[in-house]
C-alpha positions as CSV (number, residue, x, y, z in Angstrom):
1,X,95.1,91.3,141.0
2,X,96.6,89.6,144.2
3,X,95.7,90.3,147.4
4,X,98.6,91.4,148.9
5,X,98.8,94.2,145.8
6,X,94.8,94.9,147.0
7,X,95.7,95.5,150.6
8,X,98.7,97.6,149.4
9,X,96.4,99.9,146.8
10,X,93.5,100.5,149.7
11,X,96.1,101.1,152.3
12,X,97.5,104.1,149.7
13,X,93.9,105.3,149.5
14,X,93.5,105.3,153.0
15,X,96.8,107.5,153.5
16,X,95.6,109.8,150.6
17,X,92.5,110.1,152.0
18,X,93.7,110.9,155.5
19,X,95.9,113.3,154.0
20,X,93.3,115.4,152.1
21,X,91.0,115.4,155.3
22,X,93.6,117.5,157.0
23,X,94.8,119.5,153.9
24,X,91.3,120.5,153.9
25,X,90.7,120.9,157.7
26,X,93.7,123.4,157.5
27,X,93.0,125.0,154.5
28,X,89.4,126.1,155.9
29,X,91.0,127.8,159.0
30,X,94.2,129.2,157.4
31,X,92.7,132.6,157.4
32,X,91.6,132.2,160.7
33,X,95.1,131.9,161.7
34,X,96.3,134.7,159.3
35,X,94.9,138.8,160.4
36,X,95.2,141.5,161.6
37,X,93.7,144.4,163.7
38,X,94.1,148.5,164.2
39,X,96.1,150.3,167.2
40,X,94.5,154.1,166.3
41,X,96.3,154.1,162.7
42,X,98.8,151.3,163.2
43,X,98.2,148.0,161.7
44,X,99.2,144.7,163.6
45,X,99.7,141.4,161.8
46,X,98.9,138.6,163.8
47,X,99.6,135.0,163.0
48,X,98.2,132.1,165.8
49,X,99.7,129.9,167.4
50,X,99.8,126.2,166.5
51,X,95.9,124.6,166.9
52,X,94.9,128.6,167.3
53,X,92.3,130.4,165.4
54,X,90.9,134.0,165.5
55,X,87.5,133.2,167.6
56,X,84.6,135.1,165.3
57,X,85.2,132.3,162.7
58,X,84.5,129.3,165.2
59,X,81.8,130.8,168.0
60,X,80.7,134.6,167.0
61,X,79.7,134.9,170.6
62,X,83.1,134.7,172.0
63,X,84.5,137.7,171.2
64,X,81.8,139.9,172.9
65,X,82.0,137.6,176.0
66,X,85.3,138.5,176.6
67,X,84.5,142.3,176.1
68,X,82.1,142.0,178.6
69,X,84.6,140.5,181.3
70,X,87.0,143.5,180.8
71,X,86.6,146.9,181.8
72,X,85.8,148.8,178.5
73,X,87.0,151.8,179.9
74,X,90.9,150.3,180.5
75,X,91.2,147.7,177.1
76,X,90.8,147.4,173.6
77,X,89.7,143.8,173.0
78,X,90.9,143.5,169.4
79,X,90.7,139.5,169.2
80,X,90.3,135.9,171.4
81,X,92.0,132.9,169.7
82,X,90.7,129.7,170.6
83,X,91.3,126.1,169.5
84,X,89.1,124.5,166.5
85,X,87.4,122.0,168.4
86,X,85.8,124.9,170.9
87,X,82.0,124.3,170.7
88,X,82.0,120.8,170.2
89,X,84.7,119.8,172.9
90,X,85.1,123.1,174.7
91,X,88.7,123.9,175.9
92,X,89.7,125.7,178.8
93,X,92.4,127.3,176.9
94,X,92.4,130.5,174.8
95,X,94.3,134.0,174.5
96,X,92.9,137.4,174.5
97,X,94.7,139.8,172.5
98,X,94.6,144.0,173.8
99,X,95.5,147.3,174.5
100,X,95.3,150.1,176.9
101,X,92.9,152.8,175.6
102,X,94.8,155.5,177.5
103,X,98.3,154.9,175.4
104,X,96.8,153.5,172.1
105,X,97.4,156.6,170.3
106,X,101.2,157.2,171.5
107,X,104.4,156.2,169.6
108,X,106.0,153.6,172.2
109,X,109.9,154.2,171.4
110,X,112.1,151.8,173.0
111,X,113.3,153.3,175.8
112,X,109.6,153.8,176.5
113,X,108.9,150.3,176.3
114,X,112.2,149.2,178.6
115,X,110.4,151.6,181.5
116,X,107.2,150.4,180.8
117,X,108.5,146.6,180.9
118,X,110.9,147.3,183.8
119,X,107.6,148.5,185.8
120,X,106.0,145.3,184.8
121,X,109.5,143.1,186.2
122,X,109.6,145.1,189.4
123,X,105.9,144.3,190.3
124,X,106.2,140.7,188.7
125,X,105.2,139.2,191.9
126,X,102.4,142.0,193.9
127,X,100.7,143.0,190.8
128,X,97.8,140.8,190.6
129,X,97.4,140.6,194.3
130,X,96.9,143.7,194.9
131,X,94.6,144.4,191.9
132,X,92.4,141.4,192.8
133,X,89.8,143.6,194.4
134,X,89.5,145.6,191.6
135,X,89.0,142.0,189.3
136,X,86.2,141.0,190.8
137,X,84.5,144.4,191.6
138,X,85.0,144.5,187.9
139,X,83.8,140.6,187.2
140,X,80.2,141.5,189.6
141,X,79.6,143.9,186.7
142,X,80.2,142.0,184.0
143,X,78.7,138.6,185.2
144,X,75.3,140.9,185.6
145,X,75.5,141.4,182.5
146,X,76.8,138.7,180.8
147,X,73.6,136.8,183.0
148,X,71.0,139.3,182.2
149,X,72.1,139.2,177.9
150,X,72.5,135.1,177.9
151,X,69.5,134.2,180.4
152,X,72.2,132.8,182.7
153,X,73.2,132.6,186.4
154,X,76.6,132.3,186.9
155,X,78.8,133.9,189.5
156,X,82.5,134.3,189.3
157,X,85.5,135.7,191.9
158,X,89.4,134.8,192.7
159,X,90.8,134.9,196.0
160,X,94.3,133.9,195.9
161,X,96.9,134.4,193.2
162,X,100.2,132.4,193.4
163,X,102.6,134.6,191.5
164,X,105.6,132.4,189.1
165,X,107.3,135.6,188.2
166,X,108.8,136.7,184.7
167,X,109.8,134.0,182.2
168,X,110.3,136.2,179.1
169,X,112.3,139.5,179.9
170,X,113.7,141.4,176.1
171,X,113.9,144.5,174.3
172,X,111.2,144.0,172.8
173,X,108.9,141.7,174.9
174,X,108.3,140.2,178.7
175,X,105.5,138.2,179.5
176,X,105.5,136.9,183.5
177,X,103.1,133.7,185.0
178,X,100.5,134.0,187.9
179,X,98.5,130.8,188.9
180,X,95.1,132.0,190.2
181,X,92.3,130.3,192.5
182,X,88.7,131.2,192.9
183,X,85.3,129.5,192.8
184,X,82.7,129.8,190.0
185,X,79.0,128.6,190.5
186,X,76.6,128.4,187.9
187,X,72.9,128.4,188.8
188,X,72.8,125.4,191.9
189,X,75.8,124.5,190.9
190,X,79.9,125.9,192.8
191,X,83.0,124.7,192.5
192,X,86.5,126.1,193.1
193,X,89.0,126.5,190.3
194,X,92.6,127.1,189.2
195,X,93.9,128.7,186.8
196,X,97.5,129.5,184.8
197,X,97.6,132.4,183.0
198,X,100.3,135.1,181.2
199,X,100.5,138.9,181.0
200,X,102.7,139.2,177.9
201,X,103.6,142.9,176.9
202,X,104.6,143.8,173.4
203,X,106.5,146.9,171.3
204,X,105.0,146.2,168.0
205,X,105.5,148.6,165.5
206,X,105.5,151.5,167.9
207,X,102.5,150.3,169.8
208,X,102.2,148.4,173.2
209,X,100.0,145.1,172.8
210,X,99.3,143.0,175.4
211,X,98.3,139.2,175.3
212,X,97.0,136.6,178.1
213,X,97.3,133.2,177.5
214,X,94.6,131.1,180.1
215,X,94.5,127.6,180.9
216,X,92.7,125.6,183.4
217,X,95.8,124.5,185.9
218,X,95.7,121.2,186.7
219,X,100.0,120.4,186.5
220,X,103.1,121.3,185.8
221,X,102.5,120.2,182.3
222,X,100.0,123.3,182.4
223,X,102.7,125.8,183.2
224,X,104.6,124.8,180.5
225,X,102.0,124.8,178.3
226,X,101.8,128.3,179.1
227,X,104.6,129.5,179.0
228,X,105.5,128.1,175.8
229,X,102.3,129.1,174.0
230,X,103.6,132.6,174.8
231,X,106.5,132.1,173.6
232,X,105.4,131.1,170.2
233,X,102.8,133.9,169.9
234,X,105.3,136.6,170.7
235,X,107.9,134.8,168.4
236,X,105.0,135.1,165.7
237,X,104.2,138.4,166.3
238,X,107.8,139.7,165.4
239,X,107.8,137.6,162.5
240,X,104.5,139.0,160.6
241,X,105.4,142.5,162.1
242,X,109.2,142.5,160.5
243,X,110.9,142.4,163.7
244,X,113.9,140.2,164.4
């Protein structure tokens, strides 16, 4: 056998095996990607977003982390998506999945999702200022908590939100942008942060779902990562819920 014909059959092994790595690496997460969850008695298929999986399959702990960090008495938390490589190269991205305890059980017609959404649009740019206070009244509770269950010492608070407005306004969805700052400190250790995150409310199958899509703000390039990522997720959402 010639050489040139040896370099030719390795480099078609190589490309075959490459190619079943990933075939497998996808197939062991495609059901991650693939689920659903309960409104009351109204079933919502969700599909993730690209390098997405539901949370419980990759870090159990996740999901009941986030619980924690919202007030149980406002949300259902019904899932976190986060990326594949979480525990081993832990991203600052993820999106939290929800819905508001105190309308789960009502049929959300369409003209009940336009006010809803137009209340959303007019307070695009005051809402999460002026709900800051209650955020970190809220995140004192659940960082004692979160501390006293993990054997932890970390402290959390925002104090400024920079407010990008609505980038998503339709019948049937609007999602807005806030970049937020604050300062996190973990045992001796404090820092400040930013972050970029979106409120993105949904009419799916009668029922109001909300998502928020987080990333650690660093660019512009973050922005649009944002805002895009919402954009596929809600363009998902109508696709494995039958609506155009």
């Amino acid at each position: 056998m010639g050489l040139q014909k040896c370099l030719r059959i390795n480099n078609i092994k190589k490309l075959l095996i490459g190619f079943l790595t990933i075939f497998i690496s996808y197939a062991s997460y495609a059901d991650e990607s693939n689920f659903s969850f309960m409104i009351e008695d109204t079933k919502i298929n969700v599909r993730a977003p690209s390098g997405f999986y539901e949370s419980s399959y990759i870090n159990s702990e996740v999901l009941d982390i986030v619980k924690m960090l919202y007030p149980s008495e406002v949300y259902d938390i019904h899932a976190v998506l986060i990326p594949a490589d979480y525990d081993t190269s832990p991203s600052s991205r993820s999106i939290v999945l929800a819905s508001l305890k105190a309308i789960d059980a009502i049929d959300i017609s369409k003209q009940d999702f336009i006010d809803i959404k137009d209340e959303f649009v007019n307070q695009q740019f005051t809402i999460m200022n002026s709900a800051m206070e209650t955020i970190n009244e809220n995140l004192v509770d659940s960082m004692d908590e979160i501390n006293e269950k993990y054997d932890t010492d970390i402290n959390w608070s925002f104090n400024e939100t920079t407010p990008l407005g609505v980038f998503m306004d339709e019948e049937d969805a609007m999602a807005f942008s806030v970049i937020m700052a604050g300062d996190f400190s973990e045992d001796y250790l404090e820092e400040g942060f930013f972050e970029i995150n979106s409120l993105a409310v949904m009419n799916l199958n009668n029922r109001l779902v909300i998502a928020y899509v987080y990333s650690e703000f660093e660019s512009n390039t973050d922005i649009i990562w944002v805002e895009a990522k919402t954009k596929e997720l809600i363009g998902l959402f109508r696709m494995v819920n039958n609506q155009d």
